[in-house]
N, CA, C and O atoms as CSV, one atom per row, in Angstrom:
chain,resi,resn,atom,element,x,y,z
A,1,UNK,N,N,74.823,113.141,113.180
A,1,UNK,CA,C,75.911,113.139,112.211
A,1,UNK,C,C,76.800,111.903,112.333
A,1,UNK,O,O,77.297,111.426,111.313
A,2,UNK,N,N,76.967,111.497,113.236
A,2,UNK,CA,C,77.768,109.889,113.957
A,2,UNK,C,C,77.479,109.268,113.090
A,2,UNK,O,O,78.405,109.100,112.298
A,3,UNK,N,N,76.308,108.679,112.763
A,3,UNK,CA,C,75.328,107.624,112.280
A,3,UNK,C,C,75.841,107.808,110.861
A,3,UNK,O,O,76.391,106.842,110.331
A,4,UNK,N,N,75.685,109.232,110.026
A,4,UNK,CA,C,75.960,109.253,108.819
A,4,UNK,C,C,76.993,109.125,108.082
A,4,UNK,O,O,77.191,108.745,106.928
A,5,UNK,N,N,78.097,109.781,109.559
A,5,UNK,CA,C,79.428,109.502,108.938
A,5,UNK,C,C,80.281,107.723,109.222
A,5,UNK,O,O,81.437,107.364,108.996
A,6,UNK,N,N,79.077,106.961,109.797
A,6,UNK,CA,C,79.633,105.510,110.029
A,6,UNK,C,C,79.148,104.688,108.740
A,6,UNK,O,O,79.682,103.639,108.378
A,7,UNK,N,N,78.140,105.261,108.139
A,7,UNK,CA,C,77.724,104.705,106.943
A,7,UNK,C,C,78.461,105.363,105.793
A,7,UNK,O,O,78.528,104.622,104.812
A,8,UNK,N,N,78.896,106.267,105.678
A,8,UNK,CA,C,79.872,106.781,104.925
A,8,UNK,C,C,81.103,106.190,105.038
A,8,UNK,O,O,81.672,106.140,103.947
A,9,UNK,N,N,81.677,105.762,105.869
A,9,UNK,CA,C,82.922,105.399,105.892
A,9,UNK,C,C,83.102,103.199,105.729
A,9,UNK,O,O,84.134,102.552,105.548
A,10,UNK,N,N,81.348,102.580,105.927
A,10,UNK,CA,C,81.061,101.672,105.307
A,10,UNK,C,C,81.482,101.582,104.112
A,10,UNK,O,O,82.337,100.893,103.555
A,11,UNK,N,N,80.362,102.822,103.609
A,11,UNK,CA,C,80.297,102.873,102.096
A,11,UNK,C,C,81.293,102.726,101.613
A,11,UNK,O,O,81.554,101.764,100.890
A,12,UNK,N,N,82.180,103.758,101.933
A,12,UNK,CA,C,83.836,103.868,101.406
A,12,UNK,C,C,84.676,102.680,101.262
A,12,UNK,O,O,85.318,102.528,100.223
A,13,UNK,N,N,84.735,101.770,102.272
A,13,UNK,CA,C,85.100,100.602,102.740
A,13,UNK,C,C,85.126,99.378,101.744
A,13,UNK,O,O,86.120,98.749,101.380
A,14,UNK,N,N,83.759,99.174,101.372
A,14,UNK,CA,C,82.972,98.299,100.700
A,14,UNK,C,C,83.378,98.475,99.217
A,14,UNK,O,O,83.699,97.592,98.422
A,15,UNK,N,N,83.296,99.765,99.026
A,15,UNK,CA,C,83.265,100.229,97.291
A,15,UNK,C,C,85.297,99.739,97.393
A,15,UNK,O,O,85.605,99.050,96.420
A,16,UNK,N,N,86.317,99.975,98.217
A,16,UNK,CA,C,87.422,99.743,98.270
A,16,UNK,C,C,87.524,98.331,98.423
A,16,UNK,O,O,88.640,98.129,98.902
A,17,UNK,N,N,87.277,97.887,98.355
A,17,UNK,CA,C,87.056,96.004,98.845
A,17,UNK,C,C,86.624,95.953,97.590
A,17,UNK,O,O,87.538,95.676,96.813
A,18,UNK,N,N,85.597,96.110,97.090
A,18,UNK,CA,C,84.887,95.454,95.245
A,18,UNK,C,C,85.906,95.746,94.416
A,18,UNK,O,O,86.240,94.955,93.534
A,19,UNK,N,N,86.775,97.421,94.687
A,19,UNK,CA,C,87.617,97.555,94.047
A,19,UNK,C,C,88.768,96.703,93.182
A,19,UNK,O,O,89.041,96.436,92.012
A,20,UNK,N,N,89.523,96.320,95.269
A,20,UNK,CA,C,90.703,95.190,95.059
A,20,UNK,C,C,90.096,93.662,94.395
A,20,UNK,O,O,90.880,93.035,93.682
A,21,UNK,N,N,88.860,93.149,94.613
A,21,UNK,CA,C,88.383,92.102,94.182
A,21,UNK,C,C,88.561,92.209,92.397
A,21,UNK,O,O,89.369,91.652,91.655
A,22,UNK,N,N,87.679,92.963,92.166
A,22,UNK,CA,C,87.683,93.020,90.665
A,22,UNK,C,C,89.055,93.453,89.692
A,22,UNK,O,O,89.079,93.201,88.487
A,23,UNK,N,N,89.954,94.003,90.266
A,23,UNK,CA,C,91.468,94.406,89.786
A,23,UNK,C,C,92.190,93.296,90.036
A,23,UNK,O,O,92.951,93.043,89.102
A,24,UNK,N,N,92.284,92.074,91.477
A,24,UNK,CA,C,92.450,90.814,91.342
A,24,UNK,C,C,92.377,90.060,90.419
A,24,UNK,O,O,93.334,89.498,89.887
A,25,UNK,N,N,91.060,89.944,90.076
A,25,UNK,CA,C,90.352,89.209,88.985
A,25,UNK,C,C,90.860,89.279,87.305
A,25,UNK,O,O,91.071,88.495,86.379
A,26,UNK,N,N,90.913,91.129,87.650
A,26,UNK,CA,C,91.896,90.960,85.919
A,26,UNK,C,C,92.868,90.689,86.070
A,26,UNK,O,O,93.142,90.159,84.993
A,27,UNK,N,N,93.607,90.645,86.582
A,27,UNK,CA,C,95.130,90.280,86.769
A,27,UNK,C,C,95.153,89.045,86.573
A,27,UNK,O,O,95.926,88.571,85.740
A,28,UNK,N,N,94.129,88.102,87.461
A,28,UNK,CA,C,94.351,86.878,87.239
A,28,UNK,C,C,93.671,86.127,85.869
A,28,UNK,O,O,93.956,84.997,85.471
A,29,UNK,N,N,92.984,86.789,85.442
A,29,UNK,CA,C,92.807,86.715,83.937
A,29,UNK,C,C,93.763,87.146,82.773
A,29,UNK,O,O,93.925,86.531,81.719
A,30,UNK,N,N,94.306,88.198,83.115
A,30,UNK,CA,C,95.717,88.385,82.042
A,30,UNK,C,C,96.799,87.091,82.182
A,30,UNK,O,O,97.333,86.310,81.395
A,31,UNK,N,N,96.808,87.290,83.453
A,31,UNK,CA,C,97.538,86.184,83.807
A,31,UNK,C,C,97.981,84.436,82.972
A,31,UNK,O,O,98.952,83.796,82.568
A,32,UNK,N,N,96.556,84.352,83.106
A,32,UNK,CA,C,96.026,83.187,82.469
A,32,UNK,C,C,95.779,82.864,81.319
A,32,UNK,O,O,95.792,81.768,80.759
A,33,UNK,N,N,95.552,83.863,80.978
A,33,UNK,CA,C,94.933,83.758,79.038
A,33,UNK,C,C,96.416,83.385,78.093
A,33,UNK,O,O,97.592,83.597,78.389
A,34,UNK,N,N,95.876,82.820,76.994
A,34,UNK,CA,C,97.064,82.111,76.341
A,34,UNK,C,C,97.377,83.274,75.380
A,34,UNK,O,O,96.539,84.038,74.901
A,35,UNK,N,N,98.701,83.297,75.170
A,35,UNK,CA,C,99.360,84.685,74.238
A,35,UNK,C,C,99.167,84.558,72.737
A,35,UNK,O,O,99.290,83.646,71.919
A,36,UNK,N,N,98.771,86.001,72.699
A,36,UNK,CA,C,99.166,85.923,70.821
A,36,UNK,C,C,100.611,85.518,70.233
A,36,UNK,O,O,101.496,86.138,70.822
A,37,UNK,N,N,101.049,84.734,69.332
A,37,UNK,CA,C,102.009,84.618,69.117
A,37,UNK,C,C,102.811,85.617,67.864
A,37,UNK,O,O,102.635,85.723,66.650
A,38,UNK,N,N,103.712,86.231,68.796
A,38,UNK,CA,C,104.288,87.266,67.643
A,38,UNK,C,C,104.772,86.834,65.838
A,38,UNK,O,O,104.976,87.497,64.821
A,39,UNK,N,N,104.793,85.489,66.162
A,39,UNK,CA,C,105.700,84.744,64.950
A,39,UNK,C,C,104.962,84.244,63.952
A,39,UNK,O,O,105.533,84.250,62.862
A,40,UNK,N,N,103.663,83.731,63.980
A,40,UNK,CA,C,102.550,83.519,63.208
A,40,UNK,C,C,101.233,84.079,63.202
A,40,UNK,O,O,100.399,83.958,62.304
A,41,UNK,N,N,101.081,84.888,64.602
A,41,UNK,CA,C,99.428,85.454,64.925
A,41,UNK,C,C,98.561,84.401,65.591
A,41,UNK,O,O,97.389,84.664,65.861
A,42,UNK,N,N,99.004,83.418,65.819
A,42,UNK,CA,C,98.037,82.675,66.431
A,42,UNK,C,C,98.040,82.370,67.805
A,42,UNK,O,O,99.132,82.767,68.213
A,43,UNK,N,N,97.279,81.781,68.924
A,43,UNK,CA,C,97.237,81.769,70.019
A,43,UNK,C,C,97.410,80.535,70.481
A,43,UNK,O,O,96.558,79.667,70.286
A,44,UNK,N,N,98.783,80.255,71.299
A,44,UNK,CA,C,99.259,79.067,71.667
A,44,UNK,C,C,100.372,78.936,72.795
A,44,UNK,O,O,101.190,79.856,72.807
A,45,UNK,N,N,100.500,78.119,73.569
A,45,UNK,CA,C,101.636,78.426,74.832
A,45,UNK,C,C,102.882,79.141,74.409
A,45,UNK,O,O,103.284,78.985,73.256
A,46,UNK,N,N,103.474,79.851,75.181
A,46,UNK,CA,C,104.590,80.210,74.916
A,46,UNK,C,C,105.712,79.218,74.729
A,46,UNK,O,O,105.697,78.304,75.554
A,47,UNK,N,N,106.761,79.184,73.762
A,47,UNK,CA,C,107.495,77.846,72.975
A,47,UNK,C,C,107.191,77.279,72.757
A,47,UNK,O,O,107.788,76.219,72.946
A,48,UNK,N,N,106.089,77.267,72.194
A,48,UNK,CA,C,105.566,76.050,70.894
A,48,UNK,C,C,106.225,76.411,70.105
A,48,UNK,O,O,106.599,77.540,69.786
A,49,UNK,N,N,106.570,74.641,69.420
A,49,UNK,CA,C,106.959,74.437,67.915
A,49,UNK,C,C,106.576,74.882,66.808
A,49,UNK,O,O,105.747,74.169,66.242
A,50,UNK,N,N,106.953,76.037,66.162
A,50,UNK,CA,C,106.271,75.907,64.830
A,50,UNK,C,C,106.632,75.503,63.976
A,50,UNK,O,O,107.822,75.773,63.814
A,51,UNK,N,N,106.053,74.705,62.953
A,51,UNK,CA,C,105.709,74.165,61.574
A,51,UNK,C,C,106.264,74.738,60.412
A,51,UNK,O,O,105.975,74.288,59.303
């Protein structure tokens, strides 16, 4: 039972680790992506000039 419950608690481990990686990842993709702009609909830095 040792054996099974050390690979179980791997398992657990691992799947919690891919977890934080991939929830990182969106974050740092929301993060990053350029905003819709409420004022025309289009996608451009926040305080741009508009026209």
């Amino acid at each position: 039972m040792t054996v099974i419950h050390a690979l179980l608690v791997l398992a657990i481990g691992a799947s919690v680790g891919l977890a934080a990686l991939v929830v990182g990842e969106l974050r740092w993709e929301a993060r990053n992506r350029i905003p819709r702009c409420t004022t025309c609909g289009k996608q451009h830095r926040r305080h741009a000039a508009h026209r």
